[in-house]
C-alpha positions in Angstrom: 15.5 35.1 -56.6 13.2 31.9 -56.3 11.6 30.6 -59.3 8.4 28.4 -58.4 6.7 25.0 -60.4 3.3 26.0 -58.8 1.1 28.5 -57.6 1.3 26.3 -54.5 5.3 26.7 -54.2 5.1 30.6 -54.9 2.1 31.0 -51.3 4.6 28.8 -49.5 6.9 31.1 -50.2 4.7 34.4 -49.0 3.9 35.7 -45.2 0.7 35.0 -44.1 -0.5 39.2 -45.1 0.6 38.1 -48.5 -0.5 34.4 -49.0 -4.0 35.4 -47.9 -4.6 38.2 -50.2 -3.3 36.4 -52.9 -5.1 33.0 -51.7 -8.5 35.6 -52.4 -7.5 37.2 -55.6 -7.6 33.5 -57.0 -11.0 33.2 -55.3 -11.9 35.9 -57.0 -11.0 34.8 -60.1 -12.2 31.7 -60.0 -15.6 33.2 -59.3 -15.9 34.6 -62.4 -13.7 32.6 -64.3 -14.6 28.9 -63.1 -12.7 26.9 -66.0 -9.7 29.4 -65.2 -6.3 27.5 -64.9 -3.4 28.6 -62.1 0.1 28.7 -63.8 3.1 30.5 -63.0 4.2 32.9 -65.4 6.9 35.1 -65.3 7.4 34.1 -61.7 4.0 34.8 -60.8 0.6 33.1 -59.8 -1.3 33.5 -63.5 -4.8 32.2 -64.3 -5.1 31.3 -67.9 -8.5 30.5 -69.6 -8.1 28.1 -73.2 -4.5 28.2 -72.6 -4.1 31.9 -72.6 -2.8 34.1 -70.0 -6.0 36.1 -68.4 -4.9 37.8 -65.3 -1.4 38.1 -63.0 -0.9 38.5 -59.6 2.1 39.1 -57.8 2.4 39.8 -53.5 4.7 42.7 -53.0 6.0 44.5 -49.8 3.6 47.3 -49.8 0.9 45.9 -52.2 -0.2 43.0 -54.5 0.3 44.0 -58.3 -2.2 42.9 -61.0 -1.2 42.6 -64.6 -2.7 43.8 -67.4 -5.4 46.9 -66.3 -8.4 46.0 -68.3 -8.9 48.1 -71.8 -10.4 51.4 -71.5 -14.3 51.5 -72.2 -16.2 50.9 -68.8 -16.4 54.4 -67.8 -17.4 53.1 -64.0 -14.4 50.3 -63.6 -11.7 53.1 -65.4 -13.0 55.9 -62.7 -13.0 53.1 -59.6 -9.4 52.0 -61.2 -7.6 55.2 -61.8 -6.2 55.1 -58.1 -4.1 51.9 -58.6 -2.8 52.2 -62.1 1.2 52.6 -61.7 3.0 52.3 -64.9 1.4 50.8 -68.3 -0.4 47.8 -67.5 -0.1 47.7 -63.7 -2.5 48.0 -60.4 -0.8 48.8 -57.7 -3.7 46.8 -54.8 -2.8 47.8 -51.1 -2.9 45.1 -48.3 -4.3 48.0 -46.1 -7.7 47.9 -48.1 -7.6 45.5 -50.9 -10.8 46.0 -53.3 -11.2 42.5 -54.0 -14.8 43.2 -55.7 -12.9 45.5 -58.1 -10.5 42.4 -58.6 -13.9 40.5 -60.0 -14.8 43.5 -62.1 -11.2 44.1 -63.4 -11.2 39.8 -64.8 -14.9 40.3 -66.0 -13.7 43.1 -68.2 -10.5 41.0 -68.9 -12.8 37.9 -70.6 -15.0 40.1 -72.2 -12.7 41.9 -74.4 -11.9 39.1 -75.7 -14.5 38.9 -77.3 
């Protein structure tokens, strides 16, 4: 398994279906979190905010997979979400159709529970 430096070394390393949707899901980020940092953590692209990890995304086969799902409490987002959580933690985002406006919503609820 590769390990990457750079969020830069871990697109080279995706197709094109992959690189683009993740190329957006940092866009997307960075639209709501402007001062938002991109690391690699845990093998991942990871966009930290004061140091600390905010949001994960990682380009699989079938789907890209965003780490963590948002605390409960946003009775809209937790409906619109309930179709991609797989496992504790985990949205499951299909290339297919990938809600990249519920990507914004999912890191605005991300920075504001932090309080």
């Amino acid at each position: 398994m590769a390990t990457f430096e750079t969020v830069d070394d871990y697109l080279a390393s995706l197709d094109e279906r992959q690189r683009t949707a993740v190329e957006e899901i940092e866009r997307r980020v960075l639209a709501v979190a402007p001062d938002a940092t991109g690391v690699i953590r845990y093998d991942i692209p990871t966009w930290q905010v004061g140091g600390h990890s905010l949001v994960h995304a990682g380009a699989w086969k079938e789907h890209v997979a965003v780490y963590p799902v948002p605390p409960e409490g946003d009775a809209d987002l937790d409906r619109d979400l309930a179709p991609y959580v797989a496992g504790k933690g985990t949205l499951r985002l299909p290339y297919d159709d990938l809600p990249f406006d519920l990507v914004e919503r999912v890191v605005r609820r991300l920075l504001e529970s932090r309080g």
